[in-house]
VOGU-3710 file (C-alpha; in Angstrom, 3 decimals, decimal comma):
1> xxxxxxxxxx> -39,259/-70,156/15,956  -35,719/-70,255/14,480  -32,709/-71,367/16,044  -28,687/-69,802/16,758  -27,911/-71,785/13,788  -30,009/-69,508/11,595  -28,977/-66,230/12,933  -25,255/-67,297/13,043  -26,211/-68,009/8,894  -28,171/-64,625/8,737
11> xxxxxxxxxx> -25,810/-62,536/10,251  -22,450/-64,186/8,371  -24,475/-63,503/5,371  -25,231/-59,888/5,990  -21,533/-59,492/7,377  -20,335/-61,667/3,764  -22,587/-59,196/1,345  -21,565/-56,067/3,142  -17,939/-57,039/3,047  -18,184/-57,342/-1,047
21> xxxxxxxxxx> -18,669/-61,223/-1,219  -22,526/-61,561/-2,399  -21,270/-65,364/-3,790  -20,764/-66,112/-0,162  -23,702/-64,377/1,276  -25,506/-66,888/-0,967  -24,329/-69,454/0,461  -24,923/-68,618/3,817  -28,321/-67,536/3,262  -29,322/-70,941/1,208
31> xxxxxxxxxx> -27,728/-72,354/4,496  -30,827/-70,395/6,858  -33,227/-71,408/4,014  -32,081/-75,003/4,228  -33,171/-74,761/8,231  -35,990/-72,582/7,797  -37,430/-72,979/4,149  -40,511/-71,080/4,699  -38,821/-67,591/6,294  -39,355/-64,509/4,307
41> xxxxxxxxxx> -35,963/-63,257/5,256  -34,225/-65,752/4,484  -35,626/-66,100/1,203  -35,649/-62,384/0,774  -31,629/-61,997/1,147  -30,774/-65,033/-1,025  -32,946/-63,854/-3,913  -30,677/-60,459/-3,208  -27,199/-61,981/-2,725  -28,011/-64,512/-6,093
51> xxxxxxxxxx> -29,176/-61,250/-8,117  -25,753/-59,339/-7,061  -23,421/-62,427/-7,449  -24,627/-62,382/-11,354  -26,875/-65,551/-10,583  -30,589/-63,262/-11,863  -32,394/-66,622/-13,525  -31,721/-68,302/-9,571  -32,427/-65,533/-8,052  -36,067/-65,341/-9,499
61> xxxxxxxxxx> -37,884/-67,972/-8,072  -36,201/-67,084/-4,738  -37,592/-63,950/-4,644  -41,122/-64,833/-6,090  -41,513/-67,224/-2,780  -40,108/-64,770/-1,006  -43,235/-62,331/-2,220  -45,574/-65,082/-1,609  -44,573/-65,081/1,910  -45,155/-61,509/2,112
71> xxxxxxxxxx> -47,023/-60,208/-0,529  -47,026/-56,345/0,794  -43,286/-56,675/1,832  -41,686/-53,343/0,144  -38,547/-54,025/-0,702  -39,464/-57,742/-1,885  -41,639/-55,829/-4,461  -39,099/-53,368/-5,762  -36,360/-55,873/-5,749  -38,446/-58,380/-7,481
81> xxxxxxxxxx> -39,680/-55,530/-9,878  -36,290/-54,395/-10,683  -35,526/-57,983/-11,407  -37,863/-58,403/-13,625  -36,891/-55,879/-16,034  -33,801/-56,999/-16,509  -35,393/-60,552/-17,401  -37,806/-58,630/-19,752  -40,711/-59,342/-17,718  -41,883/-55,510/-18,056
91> xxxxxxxxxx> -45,787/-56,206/-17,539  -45,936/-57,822/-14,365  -42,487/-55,657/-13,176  -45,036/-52,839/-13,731  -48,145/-54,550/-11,443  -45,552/-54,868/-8,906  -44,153/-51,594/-8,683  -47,371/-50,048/-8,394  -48,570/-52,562/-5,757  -45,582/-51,339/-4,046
101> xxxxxxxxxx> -46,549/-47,196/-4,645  -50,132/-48,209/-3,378  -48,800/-49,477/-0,253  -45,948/-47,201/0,701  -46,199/-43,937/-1,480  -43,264/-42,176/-0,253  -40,618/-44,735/-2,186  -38,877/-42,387/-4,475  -37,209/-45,662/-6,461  -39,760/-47,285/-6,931
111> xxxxxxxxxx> -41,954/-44,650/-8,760  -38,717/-43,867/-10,689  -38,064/-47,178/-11,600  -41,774/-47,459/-12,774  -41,168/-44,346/-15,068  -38,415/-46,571/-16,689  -40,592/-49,343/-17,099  -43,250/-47,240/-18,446  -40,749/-45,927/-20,890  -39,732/-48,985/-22,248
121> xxxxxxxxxx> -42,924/-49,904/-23,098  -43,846/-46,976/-25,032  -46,026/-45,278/-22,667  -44,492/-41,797/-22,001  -47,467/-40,265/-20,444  -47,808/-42,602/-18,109  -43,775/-42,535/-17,253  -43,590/-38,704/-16,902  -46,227/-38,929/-14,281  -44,078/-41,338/-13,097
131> xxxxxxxxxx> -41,103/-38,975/-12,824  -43,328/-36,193/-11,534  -43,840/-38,478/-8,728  -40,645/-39,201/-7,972  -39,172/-35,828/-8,125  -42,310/-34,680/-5,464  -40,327/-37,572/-3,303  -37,145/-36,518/-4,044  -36,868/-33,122/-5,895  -32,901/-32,651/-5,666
141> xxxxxxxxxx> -32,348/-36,236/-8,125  -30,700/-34,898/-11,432  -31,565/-38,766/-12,584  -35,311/-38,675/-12,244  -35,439/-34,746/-13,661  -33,061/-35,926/-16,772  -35,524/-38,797/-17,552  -38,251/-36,869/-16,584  -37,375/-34,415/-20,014  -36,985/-37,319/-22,130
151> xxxxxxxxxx> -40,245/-38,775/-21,740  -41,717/-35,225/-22,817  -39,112/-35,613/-25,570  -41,197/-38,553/-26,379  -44,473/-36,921/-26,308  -43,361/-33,865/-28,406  -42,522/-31,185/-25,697  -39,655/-30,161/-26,126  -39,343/-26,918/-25,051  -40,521/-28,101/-21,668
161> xxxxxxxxxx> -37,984/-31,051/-21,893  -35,381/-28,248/-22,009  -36,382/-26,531/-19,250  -35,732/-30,031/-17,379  -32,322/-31,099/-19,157  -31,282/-27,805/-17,750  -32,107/-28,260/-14,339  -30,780/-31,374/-14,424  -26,942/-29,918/-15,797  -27,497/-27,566/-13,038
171> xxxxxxxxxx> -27,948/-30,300/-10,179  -25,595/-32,502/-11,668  -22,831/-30,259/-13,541  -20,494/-32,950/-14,297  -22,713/-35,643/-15,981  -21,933/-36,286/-19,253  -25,371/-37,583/-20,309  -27,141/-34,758/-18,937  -25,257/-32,510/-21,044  -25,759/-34,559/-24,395
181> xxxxxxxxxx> -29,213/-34,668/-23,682  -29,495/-31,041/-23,391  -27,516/-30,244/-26,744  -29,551/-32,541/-28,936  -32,558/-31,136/-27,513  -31,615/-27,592/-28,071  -30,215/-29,017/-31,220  -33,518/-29,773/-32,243  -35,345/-26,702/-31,348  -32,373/-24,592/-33,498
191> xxxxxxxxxx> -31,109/-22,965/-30,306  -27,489/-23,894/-32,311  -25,112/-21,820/-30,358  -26,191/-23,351/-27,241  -26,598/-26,661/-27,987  -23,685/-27,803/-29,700  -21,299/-27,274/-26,561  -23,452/-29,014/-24,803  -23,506/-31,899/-27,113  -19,643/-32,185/-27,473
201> xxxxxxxxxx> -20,122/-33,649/-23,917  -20,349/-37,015/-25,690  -16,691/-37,383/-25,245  -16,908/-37,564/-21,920  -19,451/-40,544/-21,411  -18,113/-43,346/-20,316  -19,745/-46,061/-23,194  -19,186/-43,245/-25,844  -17,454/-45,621/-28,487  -15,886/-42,857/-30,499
211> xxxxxxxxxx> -13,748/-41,043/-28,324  -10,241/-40,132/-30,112  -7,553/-39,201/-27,993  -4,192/-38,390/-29,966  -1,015/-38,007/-27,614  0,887/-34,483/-27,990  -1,986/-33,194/-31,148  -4,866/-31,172/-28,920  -8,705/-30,885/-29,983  -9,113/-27,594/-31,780
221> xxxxxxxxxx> -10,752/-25,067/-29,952  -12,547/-23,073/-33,032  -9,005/-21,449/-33,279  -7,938/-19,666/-36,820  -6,654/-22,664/-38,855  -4,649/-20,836/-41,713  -1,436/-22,458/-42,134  -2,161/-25,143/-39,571  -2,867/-29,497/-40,305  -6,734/-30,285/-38,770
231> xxxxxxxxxx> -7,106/-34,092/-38,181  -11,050/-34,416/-38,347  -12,043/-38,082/-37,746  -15,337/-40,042/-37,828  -17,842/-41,176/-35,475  -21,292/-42,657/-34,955  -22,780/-44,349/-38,351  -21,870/-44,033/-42,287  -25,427/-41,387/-42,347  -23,480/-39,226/-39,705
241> xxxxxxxxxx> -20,052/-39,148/-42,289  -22,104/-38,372/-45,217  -23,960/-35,585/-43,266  -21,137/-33,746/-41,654  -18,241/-34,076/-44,399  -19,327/-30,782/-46,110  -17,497/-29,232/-43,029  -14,428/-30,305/-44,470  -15,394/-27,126/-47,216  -15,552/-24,818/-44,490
251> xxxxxxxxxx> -12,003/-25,670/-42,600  -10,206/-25,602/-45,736  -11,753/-21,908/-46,449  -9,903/-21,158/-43,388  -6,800/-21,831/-44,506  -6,523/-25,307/-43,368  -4,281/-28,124/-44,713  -7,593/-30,944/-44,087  -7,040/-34,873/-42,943  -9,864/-36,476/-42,535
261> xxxxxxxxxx> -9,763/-40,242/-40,937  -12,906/-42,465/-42,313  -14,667/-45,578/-42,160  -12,376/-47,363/-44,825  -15,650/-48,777/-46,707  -16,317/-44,760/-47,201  -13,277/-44,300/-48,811  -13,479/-44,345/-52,310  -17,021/-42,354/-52,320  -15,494/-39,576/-49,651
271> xxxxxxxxxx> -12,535/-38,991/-52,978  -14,865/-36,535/-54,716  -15,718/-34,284/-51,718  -14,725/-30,890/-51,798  -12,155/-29,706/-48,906  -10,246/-33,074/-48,467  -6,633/-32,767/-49,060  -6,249/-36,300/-47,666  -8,138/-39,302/-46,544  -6,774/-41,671/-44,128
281> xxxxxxxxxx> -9,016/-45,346/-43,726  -9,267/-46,315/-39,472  -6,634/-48,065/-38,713  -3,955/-47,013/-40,951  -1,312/-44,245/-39,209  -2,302/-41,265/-38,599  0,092/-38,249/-40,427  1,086/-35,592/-38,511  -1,309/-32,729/-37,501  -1,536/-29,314/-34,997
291> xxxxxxxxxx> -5,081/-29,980/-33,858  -8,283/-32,946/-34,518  -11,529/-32,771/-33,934  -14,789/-35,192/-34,026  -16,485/-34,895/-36,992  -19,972/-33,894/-35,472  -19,009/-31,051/-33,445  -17,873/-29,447/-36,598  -21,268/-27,062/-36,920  -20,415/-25,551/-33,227
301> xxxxxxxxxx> -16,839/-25,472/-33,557  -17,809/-23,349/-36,976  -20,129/-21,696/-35,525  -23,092/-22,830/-37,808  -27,101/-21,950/-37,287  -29,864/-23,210/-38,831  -29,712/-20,454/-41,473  -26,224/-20,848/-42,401  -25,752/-24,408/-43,110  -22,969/-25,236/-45,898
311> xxxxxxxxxx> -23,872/-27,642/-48,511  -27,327/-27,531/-47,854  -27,879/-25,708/-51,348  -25,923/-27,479/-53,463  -24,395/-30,892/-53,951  -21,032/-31,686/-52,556  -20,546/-35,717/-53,378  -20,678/-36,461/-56,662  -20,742/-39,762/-58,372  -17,366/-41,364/-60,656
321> xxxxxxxxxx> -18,910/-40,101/-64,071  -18,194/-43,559/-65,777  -20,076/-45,464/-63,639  -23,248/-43,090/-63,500  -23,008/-43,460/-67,247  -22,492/-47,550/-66,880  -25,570/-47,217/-64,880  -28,017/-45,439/-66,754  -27,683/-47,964/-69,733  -28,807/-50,395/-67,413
331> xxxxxxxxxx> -31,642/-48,387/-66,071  -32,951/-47,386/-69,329  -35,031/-43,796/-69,006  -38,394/-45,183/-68,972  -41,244/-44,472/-66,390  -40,710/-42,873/-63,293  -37,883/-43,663/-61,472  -37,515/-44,195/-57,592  -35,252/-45,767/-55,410  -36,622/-47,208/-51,847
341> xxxxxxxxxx> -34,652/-47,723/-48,724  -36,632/-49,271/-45,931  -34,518/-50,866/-42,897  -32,225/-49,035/-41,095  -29,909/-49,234/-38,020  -32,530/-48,640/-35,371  -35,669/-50,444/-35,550  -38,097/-47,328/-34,778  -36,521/-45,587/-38,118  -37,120/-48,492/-40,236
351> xxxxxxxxxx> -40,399/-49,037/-42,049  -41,594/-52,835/-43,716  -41,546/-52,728/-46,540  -45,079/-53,811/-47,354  -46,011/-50,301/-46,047  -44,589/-49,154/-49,677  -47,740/-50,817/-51,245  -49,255/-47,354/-52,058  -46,218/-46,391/-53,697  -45,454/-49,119/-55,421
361> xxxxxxxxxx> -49,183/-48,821/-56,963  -48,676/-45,608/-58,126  -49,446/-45,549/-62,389  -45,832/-45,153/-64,365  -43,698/-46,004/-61,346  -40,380/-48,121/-61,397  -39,383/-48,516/-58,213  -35,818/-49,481/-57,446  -33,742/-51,487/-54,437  -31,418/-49,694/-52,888
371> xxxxxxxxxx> -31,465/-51,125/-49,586  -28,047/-52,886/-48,708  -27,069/-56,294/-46,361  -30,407/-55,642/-43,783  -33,419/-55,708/-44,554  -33,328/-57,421/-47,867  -34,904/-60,963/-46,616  -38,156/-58,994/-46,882  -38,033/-58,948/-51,242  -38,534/-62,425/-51,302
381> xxxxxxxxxx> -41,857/-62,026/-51,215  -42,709/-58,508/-52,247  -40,283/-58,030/-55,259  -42,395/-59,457/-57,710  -45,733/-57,775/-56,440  -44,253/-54,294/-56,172  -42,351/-54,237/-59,652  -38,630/-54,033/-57,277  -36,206/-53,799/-59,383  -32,851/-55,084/-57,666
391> xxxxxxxxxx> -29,623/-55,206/-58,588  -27,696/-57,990/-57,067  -23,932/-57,307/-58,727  -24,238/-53,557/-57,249  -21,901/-52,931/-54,049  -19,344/-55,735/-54,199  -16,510/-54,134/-52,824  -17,467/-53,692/-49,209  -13,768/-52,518/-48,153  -13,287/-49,510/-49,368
401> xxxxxxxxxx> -16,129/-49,042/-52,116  -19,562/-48,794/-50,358  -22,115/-46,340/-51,584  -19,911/-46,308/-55,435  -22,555/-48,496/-57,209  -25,353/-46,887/-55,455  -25,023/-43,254/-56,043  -24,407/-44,079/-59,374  -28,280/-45,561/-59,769  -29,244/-42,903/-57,635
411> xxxxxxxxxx> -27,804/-40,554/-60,295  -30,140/-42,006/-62,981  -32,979/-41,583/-60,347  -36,081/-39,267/-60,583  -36,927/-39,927/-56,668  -35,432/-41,575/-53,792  -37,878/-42,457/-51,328  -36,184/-43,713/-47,915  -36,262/-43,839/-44,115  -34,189/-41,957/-41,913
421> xxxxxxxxxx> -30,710/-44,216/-42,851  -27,512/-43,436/-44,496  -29,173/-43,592/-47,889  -30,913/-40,285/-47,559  -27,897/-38,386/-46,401  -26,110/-39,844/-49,528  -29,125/-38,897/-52,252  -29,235/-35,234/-50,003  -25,714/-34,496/-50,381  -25,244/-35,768/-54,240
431> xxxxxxxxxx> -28,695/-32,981/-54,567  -31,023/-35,517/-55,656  -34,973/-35,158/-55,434  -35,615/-37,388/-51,967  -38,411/-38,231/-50,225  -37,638/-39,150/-46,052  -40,053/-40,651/-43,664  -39,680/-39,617/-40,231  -41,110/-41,589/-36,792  -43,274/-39,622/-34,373
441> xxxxxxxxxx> -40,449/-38,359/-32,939  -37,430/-37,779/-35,121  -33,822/-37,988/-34,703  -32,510/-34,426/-33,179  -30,829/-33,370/-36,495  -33,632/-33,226/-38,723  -35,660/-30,623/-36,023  -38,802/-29,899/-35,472  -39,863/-28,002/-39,069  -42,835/-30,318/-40,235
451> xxxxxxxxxx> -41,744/-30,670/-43,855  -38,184/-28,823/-44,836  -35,025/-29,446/-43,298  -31,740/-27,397/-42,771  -29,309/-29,644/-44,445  -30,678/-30,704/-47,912  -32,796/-28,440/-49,849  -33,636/-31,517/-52,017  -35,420/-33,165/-49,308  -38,673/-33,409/-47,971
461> xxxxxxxxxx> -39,533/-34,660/-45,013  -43,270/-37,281/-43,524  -43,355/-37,202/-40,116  -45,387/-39,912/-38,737  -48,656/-38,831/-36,951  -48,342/-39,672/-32,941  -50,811/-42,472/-32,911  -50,414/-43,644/-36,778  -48,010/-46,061/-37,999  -46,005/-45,827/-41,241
471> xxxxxxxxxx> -49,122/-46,584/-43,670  -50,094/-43,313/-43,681  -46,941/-41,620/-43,985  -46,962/-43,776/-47,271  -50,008/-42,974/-48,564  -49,330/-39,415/-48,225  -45,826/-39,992/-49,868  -47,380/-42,050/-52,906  -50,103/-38,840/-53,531  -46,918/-36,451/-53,508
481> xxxxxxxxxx> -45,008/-38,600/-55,721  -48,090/-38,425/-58,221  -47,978/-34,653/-57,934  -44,239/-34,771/-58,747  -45,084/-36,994/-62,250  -47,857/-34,885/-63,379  -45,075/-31,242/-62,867  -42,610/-33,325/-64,501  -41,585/-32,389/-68,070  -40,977/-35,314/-70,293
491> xxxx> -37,471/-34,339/-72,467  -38,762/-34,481/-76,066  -37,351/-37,717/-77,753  -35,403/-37,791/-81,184
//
């Protein structure tokens, strides 16, 4: 039995968490806990008003007695769940969510929360039939169709993941992420034309981190240019500025007077790209211009398709001459040469480097560091085994130099062999012979060709196999790099 003094604390509680003051609903509910420890209620709406007051470690406990005292109790299990996975305990968030589905199939949140869960942990099958579940229970949700497509993303489908990104734009026209999601998949399946509006709706997420808004200069609208100032400026990563800058080319063939704002450690490398008439570092003030636009929705905005990318053919950043030259007496010309570039910014792109033992075992191989800052805690112990040779003076001016010292060894390279990081978009645009190994499921931009890519004839690509790891995506890159030695003609000497 429970008393008025309990009810008056349940009810001010509900009345306190309704009214926007969960801090206070705490307290009144650890006030009806305090007379009745053992009531499920009780417990059930502090672990709730702790969790929404920003209190989640408190709330845990709370809600874990709470589940003791009913262990079928719905909502206990999906709030407990949902918990959970913010505290990173995905496993048992998972057991609870489809305790919960057991006993009360018809809960549309749950089964799409379990989808999420599912997709965290790398099991995409499982979360689509997650999502399929959820959008039987609630077919109308453009949140549970949109995640739906990217767990067939995940699993290699995407034409079908299309299908759903569409729907999803259709029940929810004016969702920026449903939009992005939709351009990089039809992005990916070289459905250009379509994709690429679609994708500029990055500008319009809210956490996009590279939105540019300059007062009184308007985006350009794929307008003629001639006689006009274009204000292109960066976004996303250093690989993304190395990629795209060839569009520079393409605006100045139409006439345009080109500014193009950059990362300032990308300055001095960005001097001998064609199309530039000016570089301005972030930060500095902008000059005066008729129209700006991001640099990566350049290839729609141009109108670009997969068989008409510039650049792709031929190299457009080239190395300072001196250094190249400074360089190669350093390198010396023996054996064959190959820089390696392991780690980068994401951690499903980046390989350990002990999966380069096949490569690095390969007879008349020098391999070569070029990995920068990341990653390099790793050739303390594998240096010396592999025959790494590293360069520790190379890239000391991180302000406006990055990249100089490096392209310049790449230069006097036979082979760069390198994960999906800025360092292949730097040995593809400066033409260079590169090798690029690819996760199960690749980045949009490189598509889904198994081998060749759009952007860098120079370039081939390893994709990993779905169940395999990176070992043998280097053992199939160490047999092609023996194939390249034995076609390689040796310059007569003397």
């Amino acid at each position: 039995m429970v008393d008025d003094a309990f009810r008056m604390a349940i009810n001010a509680g509900v009345q306190a968490h309704a009214g926007g003051r969960p801090d206070l609903a705490a307290a009144h509910f650890a006030h009806a806990v305090k007379i009745a420890p053992d009531h499920p209620v009780a417990l059930f709406n502090l672990g709730i008003a702790l969790e929404d007051a920003g209190q989640g470690d408190a709330a845990l406990p709370v809600l874990e007695e709470a589940l003791r005292r009913r262990p079928d109790h719905a909502h206990t299990l999906f709030r407990l769940g949902s918990l959970l996975v913010l505290k990173g305990g995905l496993e048992r968030a998972t057991a609870l969510l489809m305790r919960l589905l057991e006993g009360q199939p018809d809960y549309p949140d749950a089964a799409f929360r379990l989808g999420n869960v599912q997709m965290a942990l790398g099991r995409y099958d499982a979360a689509a039939a997650a999502y399929r579940r959820a959008l039987v229970l609630a077919p109308d949700a453009g949140s549970v169709t949109n995640n739906l497509a990217g767990a067939l993303r995940r699993q290699g489908r995407a034409v079908e993941a299309a299908r759903l990104y569409k729907r999803a734009v259709r029940l929810a026209p004016d969702f920026a992420d449903y939009h992005k999601n939709l351009g990089a998949c039809l992005i990916s399946l070289g459905q250009w034309e379509e994709g690429w509006p679609h994708y500029d709706w990055r500008h319009r997420q809210a956490a996009w981190g590279w939105r540019r808004d300059i007062p009184g200069v308007p985006r350009w609208d794929g307008s003629p240019l001639a006689g006009r100032t274009i204000l292109v400026h960066f976004e996303q990563g250093l690989g993304d500025t190395l990629q795209f800058i060839r569009y520079l080319s393409v605006l100045k063939n139409q006439g345009a007077r080109t500014l193009f704002e950059c990362q300032p450690t990308m300055r001095d490398i960005l001097r001998g790209v064609a199309g530039i008439d000016q570089l301005v570092c972030h930060g500095e003030p902008l000059p005066q211009a008729d129209c700006h636009a991001p640099l990566m929705s350049l290839p729609g905005l141009c109108g670009s398709s997969p068989q008409s990318v510039p650049g792709a053919k031929e190299p457009y950043l080239h190395p300072d001459a001196d250094r190249v030259a400074a360089w190669g007496r350093r390198i010396a010309r023996d054996g064959f040469k190959v820089g390696i570039n392991w780690q980068a910014a994401g951690d499903e792109r980046s390989i350990p480097l002990g999966a380069f033992a096949p490569l690095a075992a390969v007879p008349g191989i020098r391999l070569f560091n070029l990995q920068q800052k990341v990653g390099l805690d790793q050739l303390q112990a594998l240096a010396g085994p592999f025959g790494i040779t590293c360069f520790p003076d190379a890239e000391q001016d991180q302000t406006h130099g990055s990249f100089m010292d490096t392209a310049a060894i790449i230069a006097n390279l036979d082979l760069v062999v390198s994960c999906d990081s800025a360092m292949i978009h730097l040995a593809g645009a400066m033409g260079k012979p590169a090798f690029l190994a690819l996760p199960w499921l690749a980045d949009w931009r490189w598509l889904t060709h198994p081998d060749r890519t759009v952007w860098y004839d120079g370039i081939r690509m390893f994709r990993c196999e779905r169940e395999s790891g990176w070992d043998g995506v280097l053992r199939r890159i160490a047999q092609s790099t023996i194939d390249l030695i034995n076609l390689k003609v040796i310059p007569c000497q003397g």
